[in-house]
C-alpha positions as CSV (number, residue, x, y, z in Angstrom):
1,X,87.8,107.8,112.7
2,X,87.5,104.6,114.7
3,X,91.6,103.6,115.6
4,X,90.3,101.0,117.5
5,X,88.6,98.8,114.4
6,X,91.6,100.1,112.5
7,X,94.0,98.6,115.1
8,X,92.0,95.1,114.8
9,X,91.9,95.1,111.0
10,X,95.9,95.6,110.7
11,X,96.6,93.0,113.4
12,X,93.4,90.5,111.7
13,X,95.0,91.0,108.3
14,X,99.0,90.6,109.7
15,X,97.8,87.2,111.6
16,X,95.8,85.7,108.5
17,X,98.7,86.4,106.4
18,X,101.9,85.8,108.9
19,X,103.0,88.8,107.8
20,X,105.0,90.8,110.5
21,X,104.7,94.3,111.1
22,X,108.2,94.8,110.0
23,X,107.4,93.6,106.5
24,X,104.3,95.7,106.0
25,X,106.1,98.6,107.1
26,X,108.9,97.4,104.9
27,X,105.9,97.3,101.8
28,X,104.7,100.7,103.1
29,X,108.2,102.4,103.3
30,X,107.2,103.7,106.6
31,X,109.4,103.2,110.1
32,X,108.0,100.1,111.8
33,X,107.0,102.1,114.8
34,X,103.8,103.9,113.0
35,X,102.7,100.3,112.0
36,X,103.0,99.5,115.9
37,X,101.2,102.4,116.8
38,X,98.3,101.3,114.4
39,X,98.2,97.8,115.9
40,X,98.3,99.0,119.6
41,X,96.1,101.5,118.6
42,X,98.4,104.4,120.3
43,X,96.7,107.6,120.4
44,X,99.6,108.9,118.4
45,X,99.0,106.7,115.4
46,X,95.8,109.2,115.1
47,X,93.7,108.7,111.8
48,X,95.1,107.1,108.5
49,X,94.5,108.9,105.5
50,X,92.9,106.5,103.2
51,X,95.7,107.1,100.4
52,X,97.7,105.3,103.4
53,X,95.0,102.7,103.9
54,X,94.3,102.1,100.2
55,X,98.2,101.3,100.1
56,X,97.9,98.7,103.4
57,X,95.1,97.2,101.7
58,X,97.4,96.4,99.1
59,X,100.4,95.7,100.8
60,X,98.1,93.3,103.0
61,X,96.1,91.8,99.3
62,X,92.5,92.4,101.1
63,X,90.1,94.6,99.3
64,X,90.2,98.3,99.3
65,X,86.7,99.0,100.3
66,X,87.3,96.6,103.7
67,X,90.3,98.3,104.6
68,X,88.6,102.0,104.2
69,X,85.8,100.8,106.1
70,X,87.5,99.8,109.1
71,X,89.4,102.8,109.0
72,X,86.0,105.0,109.5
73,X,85.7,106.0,105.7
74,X,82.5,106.0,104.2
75,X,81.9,102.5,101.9
């Protein structure tokens, strides 16, 4: 799956909301650090499942189906 576009959507959607990492972590109830990993695309953030990406997409209020694309899933 492409991290890179899923690196770009996280930090897009986390700009055009002012929401920090901290707080979508917080949402996610995941440590900070793998939400950093996902927005510096570090090689050990690796690929999201999408039950994890359906729950950003949430967390974030953008649609599913935009979030699961730009983690590599099928539309």
């Amino acid at each position: 799956m492409p991290r890179d576009e899923w690196a770009g959507f996280v930090r897009g959607q986390l700009q055009a909301t002012g929401m920090t990492y901290t707080q979508l972590a917080g949402a996610l109830g995941i440590a900070p650090q793998y939400v950093l990993d996902w927005i510096n695309d570090a090689p050990r953030a690796g690929a999201q499942p999408a039950l994890v990406v359906r729950a950003t997409a949430r967390a974030l209020g953008v649609p599913t189906s935009s979030a699961l694309s730009a983690a590599g899933y099928p539309a």
